[in-house]
KOLZAVO-742038 format. One line per 3 residues: for each residue x, y, z of C-alpha. Coordinates in pm, whole numbers. Each point is the difference from the previous one (the first is absolute). Layout:
<recs>
X Y Z; ...
</recs>
This chain:
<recs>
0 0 0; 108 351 -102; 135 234 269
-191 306 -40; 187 195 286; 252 302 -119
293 -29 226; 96 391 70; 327 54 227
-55 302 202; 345 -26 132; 173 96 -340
187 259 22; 156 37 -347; -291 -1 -208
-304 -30 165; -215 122 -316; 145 -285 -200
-82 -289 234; -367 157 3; -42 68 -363
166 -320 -211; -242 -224 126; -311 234 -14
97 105 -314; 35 -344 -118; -308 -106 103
-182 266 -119; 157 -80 -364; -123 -351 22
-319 94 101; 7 295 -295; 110 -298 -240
-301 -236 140; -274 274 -63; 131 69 -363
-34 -366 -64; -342 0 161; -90 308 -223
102 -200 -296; -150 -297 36; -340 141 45
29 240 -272; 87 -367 -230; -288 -149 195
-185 295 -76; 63 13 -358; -53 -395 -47
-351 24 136; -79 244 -250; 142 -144 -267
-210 -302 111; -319 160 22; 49 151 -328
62 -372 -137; -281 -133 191; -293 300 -151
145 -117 -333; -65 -354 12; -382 73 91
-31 291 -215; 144 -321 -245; -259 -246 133
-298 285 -44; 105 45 -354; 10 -390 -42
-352 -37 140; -154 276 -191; 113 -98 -335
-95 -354 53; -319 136 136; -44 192 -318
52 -337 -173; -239 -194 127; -310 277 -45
147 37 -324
</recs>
C-alpha cells in the first residue's frame, strides 16, 4: 500500500524551502498529469458516443427507408 504521508524536516537548516517544496511540487505534477489524462479520456469518450449515436440514427433512418419503400411495394 502507497504511503501517502509527505515527510517534511523542520529541523533543516540549509534549505528548508526545498525539503517542503520537491515533494509538494512533485505531487502536485502527478496529480496535474492524472487530471489531463482524465480530461482526455472523457473528451475521446465523449467524442465516441457521438460518433456512435450518429451511426446508430443512421441505421434506423436506414431501416425507415427500407420499410417504406418495401411498403410502397406491396400497395403498389
Amino acid at each position: 500500500m502507497e504511503n501517502n504521508y509527505i515527510e517534511i524536516d523542520l529541523d533543516n537548516e540549509e534549505s528548508p524551502n526545498r525539503s517542503l517544496q520537491s515533494p509538494l511540487s512533485s505531487k502536485n505534477t502527478n496529480l496535474e498529469t492524472t487530471t489531463h489524462e482524465i480530461r482526455r479520456k472523457r473528451a475521446v469518450l465523449k467524442e465516441n458516443i457521438q460518433v456512435s449515436h450518429i451511426v446508430i440514427l443512421q441505421n434506423v433512418q436506414m431501416l425507415m427507408e427500407n420499410y417504406a419503400c418495401q411498403h410502397m411495394y406491396i400497395l403498389g
